[in-house]
C-alpha positions as CSV (number, residue, x, y, z in Angstrom):
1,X,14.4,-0.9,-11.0
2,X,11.4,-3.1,-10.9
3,X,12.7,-4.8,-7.7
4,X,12.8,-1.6,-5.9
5,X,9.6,-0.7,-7.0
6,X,8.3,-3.8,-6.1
7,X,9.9,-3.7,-2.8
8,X,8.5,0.1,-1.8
9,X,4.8,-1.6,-2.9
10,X,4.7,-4.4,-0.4
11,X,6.3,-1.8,2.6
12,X,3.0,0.5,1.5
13,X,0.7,-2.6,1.4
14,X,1.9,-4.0,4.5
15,X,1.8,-0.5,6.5
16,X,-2.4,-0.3,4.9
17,X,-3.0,-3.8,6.3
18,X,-1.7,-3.1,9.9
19,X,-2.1,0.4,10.6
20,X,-5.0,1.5,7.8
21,X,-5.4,4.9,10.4
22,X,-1.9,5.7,9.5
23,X,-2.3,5.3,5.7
24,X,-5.7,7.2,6.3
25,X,-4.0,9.8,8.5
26,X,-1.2,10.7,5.4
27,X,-4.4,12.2,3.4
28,X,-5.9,14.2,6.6
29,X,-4.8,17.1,5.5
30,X,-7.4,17.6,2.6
31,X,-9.9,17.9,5.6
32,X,-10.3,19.4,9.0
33,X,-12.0,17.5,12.1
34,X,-13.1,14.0,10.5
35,X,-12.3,10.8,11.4
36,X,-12.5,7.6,8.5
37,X,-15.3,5.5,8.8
38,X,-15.1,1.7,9.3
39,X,-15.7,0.8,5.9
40,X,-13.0,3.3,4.4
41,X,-10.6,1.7,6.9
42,X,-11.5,-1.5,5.2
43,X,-11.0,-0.4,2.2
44,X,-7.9,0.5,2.5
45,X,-6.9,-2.3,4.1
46,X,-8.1,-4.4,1.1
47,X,-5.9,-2.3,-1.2
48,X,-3.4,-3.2,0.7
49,X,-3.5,-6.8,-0.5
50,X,-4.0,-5.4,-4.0
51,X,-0.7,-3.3,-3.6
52,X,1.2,-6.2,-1.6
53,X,0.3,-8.2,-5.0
54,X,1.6,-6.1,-7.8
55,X,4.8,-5.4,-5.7
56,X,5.3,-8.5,-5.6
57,X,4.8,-9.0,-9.2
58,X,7.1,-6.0,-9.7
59,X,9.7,-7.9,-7.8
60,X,9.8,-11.0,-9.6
61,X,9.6,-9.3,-12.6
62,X,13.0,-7.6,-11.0
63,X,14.6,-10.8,-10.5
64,X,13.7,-12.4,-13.9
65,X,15.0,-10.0,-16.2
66,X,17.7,-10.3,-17.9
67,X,20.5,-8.6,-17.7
């Protein structure tokens, strides 16, 4: 289970690093007519580092555990 966790993590964190918009875009509907700042599309391409890290800490948890 922690590997599949893990796995769904670094797809998320990879999507926020190339396409931030996108990740930015999946929250639009809390607002009408705005567009994210630069800095909030930084920021969410930072967290997707942070989330690529846990996921993969997820997975290798995953793969060391016994069974």
């Amino acid at each position: 289970m922690e590997m599949l966790i893990g796995l769904v993590a670094i797809v998320v964190g990879i999507c926020n690093i190339i396409d931030p918009y996108l990740a930015w875009k999946m929250s639009k509907w809390e607002y009408k007519n705005v567009e994210p700042s630069d800095e909030g599309l930084q920021w969410t391409r930072m967290s997707g580092f942070i989330i690529i890290a846990v996921g993969v800490y997820f997975f290798w948890q995953g793969i060391n555990a016994p069974i």
